[in-house]
N, C-alpha and C positions, 0 to 999 in steps of 0.2 A: 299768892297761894303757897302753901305750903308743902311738907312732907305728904307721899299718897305711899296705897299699897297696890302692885301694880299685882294683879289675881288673872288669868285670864287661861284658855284651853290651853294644855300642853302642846294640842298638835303645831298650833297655829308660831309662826317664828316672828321674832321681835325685828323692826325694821326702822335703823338710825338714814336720815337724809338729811347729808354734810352740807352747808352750803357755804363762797367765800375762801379763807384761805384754806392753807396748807395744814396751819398748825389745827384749826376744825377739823381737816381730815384725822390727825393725828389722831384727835382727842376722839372722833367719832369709832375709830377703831376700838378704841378700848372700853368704849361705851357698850360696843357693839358685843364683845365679849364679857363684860362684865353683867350685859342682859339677857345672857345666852338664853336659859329660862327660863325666862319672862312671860310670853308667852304674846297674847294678844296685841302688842304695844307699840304706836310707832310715834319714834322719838328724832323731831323735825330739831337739827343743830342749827342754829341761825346766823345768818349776817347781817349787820347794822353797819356796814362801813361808808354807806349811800343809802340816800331814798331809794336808788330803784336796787339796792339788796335788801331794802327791807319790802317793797315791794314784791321781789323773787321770793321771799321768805312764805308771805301772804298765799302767793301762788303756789309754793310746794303745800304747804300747809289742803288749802282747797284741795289742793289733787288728791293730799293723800288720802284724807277724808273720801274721799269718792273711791278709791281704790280700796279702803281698809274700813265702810261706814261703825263696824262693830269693834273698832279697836281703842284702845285706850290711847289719845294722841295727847301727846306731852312735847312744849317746845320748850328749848334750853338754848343755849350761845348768848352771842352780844345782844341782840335784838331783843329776847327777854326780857333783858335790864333795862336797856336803854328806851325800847318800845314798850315797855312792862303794859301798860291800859288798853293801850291800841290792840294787841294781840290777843290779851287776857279777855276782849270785848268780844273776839270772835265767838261764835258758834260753836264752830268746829274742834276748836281746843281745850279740850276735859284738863288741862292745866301746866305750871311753869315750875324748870326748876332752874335756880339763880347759876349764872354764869360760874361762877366759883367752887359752884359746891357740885356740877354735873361730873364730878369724877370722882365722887362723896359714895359708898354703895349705902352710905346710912340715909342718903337724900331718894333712893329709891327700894330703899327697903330690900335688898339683899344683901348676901352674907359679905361683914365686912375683909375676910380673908379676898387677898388677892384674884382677881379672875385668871384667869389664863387668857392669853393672848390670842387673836384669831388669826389663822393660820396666813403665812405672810406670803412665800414662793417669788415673789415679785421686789417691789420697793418697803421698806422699813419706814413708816414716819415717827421721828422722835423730837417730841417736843420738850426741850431743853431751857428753853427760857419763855416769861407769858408776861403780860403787864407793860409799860409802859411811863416812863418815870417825865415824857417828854411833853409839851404844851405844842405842838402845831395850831393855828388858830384855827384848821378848818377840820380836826379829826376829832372824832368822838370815843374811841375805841377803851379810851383808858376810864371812861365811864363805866365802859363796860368789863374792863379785863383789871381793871386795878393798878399797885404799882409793881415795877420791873421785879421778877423775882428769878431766879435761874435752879436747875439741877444741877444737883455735884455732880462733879466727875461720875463719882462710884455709884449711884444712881444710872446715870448717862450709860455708863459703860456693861452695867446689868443685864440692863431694857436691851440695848444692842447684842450682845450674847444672847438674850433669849429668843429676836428674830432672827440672828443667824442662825439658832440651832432648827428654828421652824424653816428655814431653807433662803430667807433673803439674800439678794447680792449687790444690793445699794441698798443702800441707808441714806436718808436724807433728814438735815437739822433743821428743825422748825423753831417760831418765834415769833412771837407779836415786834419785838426789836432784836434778832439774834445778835446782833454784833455788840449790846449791851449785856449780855453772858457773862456772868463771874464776879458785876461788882458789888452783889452782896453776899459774895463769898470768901471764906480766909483767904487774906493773902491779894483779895480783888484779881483771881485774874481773867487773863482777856482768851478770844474765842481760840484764839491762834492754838494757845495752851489746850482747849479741848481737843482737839482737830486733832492736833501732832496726839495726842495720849489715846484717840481713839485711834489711830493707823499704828501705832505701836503695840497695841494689847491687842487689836487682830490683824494680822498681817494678812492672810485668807482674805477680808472683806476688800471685794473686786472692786466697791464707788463708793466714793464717799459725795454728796452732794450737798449744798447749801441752798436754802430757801432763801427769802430777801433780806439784802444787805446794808444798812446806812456807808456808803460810804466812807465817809468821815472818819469812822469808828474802827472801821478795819486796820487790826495794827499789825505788827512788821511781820512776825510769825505766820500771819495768817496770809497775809499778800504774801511771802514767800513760797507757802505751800502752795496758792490759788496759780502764782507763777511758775511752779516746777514740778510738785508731785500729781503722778500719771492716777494714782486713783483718786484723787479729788478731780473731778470730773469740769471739764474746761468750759462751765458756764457761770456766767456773773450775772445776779438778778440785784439790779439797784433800788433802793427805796428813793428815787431821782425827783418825782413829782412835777420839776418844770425847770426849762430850759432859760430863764431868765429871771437875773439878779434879783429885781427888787421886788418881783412874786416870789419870790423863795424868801426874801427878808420878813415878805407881811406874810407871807406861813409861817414865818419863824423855825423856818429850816436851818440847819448848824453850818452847811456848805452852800458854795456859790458855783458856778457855770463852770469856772477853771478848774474848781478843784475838783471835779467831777473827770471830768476831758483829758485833768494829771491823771485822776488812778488809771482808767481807759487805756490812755498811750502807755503807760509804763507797763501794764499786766500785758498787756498785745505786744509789747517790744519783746517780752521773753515768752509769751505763748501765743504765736500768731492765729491758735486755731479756736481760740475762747469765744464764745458766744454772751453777746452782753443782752440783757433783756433789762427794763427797765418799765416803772412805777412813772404814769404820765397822766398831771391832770389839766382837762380844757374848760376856761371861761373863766378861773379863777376872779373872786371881783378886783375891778379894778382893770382886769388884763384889758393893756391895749393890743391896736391890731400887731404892732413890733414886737411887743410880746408875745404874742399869738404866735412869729414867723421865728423868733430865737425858740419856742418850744419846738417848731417844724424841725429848725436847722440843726437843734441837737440831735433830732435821731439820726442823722447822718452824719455828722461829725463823729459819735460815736458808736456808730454804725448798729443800731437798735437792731435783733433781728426780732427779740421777744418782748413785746408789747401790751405794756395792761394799762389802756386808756378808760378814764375816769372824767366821766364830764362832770363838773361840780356840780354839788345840790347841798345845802344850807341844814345841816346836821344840830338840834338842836342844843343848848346851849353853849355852840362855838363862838368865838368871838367875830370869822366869817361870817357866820350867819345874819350877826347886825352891821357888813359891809356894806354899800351900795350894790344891787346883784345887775350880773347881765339877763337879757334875755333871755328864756329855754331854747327858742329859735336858735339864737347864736352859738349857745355852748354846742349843742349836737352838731350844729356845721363844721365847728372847728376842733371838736371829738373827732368827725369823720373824716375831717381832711390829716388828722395828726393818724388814723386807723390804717388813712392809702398811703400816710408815708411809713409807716410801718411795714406795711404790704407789702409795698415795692422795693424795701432795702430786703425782706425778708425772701424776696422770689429770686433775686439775686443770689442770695446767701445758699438756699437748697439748691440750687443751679448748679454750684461750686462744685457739691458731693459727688455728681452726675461724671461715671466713672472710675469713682473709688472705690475701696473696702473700708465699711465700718460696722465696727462691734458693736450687737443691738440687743438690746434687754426685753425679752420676749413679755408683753403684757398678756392677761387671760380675753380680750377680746380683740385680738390676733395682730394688732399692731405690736406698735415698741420703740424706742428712745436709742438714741444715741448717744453719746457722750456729752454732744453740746445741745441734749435735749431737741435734737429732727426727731420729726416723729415718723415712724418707719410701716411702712404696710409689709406683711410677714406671708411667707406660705401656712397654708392653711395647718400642715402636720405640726409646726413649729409651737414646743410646750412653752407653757407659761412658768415666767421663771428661767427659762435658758436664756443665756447671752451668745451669739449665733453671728455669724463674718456672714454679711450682708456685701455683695458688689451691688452699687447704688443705675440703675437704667436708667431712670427718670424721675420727673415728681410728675404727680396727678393732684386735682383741689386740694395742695400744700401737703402732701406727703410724700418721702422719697419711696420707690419702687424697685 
């Protein structure tokens, strides 16, 4: 499908639903403002990173349809491309617009001058780098996102000026590969190089955060800051995928177990209070049950508090896909057992808090984040957008109090 004209009552508000990462949010915001106008139309952002996100996809889609039946629904993200027929079959979907071009205002027929941004008060996502220049055998994404491409600096650092002036006080970098940033840029350089240029042109901005990281890729500058500067915020999210050798060799990941375990100890030796979260997937083919118990052993090895487990599912034209597969039985079993070791290193970890003071970034539905990303239950008067000295009483179903 093509270009459309999106016509619809003025009263009625345009209504984007992000699904998947980070950098979707990113991209969902600006969509969001750039539809302000619109009128009628809700524009479902998709994820293809799994069957069951394309699945999820399907489901939002359905609901919103029920929720919006007179509305003009339009899905765009990975799923689009990759699922292009499947979606395009439905019903409910009056039409697609291609991954690439959903921040195009000529692909939705408004004015091509810039939108203005919607109003931030809370976190900044800026998405700084998109695409994907790497072959993993069991990821589709770069079907969908294309190859690795990054923002300049002076770009980069624009967008950021214009959420701080709307009031943010983290900013966070997004990425299909962040730590690929810069090398189609003069000079090639590396993220370290944004990071420092961003904390120098605004000295004011209270957190800097990063989305997920290859570790591999992370170069000296950048482990420097991630080890010492107080406003890059003391959490480490790894693009990890699996705690043994020769399942990372047939994903054709760039690192192996150790090198993983070196950055860990080294960033923890000079910031003991870093929060490691990590990218973990179960059933991989091939995985034996040893393999299965080295994926266990690394979230405690390197002490996982933040977990985004992925049980595999056979994405098409990966080379995965024509692997021998495990069962569905199986993968969910030892999805759920990699879930409770995640659980239980992380009930430990908010445990810790219990009795301290920490500084908490007030979100608008009354919670709020920590530095190592706990997520914090807030009094009810506390504005969205303040950052507020929380003494920590307890946790309740995984929130400090």
């Amino acid at each position: 499908m093509g270009r459309f004209r999106v016509s619809a009552p003025a009263d009625l508000k345009p209504e984007v639903i992000s699904l998947g990462c980070r950098l979707n949010i990113a991209e969902s915001e600006r969509m969001r403002a750039m539809l302000a106008d619109a009128g009628d139309v809700v524009v479902v952002n998709s994820c293809a990173v799994t069957s069951e996100a394309v699945r999820q996809t399907r489901q939002a889609i359905r609901k919103a349809r029920r929720a919006r039946p007179n509305a003009r629904l339009i899905v765009t993200g990975c799923a689009a491309d990759i699922e292009r027929g499947q979606l395009s079959d439905m019903d409910e979907v009056d039409g697609l617009v291609a991954n690439t071009a959903k921040l195009d205002p000529r692909a939705w027929n408004v004015p091509v001058a810039q939108a203005p941004l919607a109003p931030t008060k809370t976190r900044a996502f800026i998405a700084v780098q998109n695409g994907c220049d790497h072959d993993c055998t069991f990821c589709v994404i770069p079907q969908g996102r294309g190859v690795s491409r990054s923002l300049s600096i002076r770009d980069a650092l624009k967008q950021i000026e214009q959420h701080l002036d709307l009031g943010a006080k983290e900013v966070v970098l997004t990425g299909v590969d962040l730590t690929s940033w810069g090398h189609d840029l003069r000079g090639a350089p590396k993220l370290g190089a944004l990071v420092s240029g961003i904390l120098d042109a605004f000295p004011s901005l209270a957190r800097l955060r990063l989305s997920s990281l290859d570790g591999i890729e992370i170069d000296e500058d950048l482990f420097e800051l991630l080890a010492s500067e107080k406003r890059v915020m003391p959490h480490l999210h790894l693009s990890l995928q699996h705690g043994a050798d020769l399942i990372l060799k047939r994903m054709k990941r760039r690192h192996l177990r150790a090198d993983a375990i070196k950055l860990v100890q080294g960033l923890k030796a000079r910031r003991p209070d870093i929060a490691v979260g990590a990218d973990l997937m179960a059933g991989f083919p091939t995985e034996t049950a040893q393999h299965h118990q080295d994926n266990l052993s690394i979230i405690r090895e390197l002490d996982i508090v933040h977990g985004h487990i992925f049980p595999f599912s056979p994405r098409p034209g990966t080379p995965a896909a024509r692997m021998p597969q495990h069962d569905r039985a199986l993968i969910k079993a030892r999805a759920a057992e990699l879930r409770a070791a995640v659980s239980e290193v992380r009930a430990h970890w908010l445990e810790s808090f219990v009795g301290g003071t920490l500084p908490i970034l007030a979100e608008r539905d009354g919670t709020g984040y920590a530095p190592a990303y706990a997520r914090a239950v807030l009094p009810e008067e506390t504005q969205a957008g303040e950052i507020v000295r929380m003494t920590v009483r307890g946790v309740q179903e995984g929130q400090l109090v």
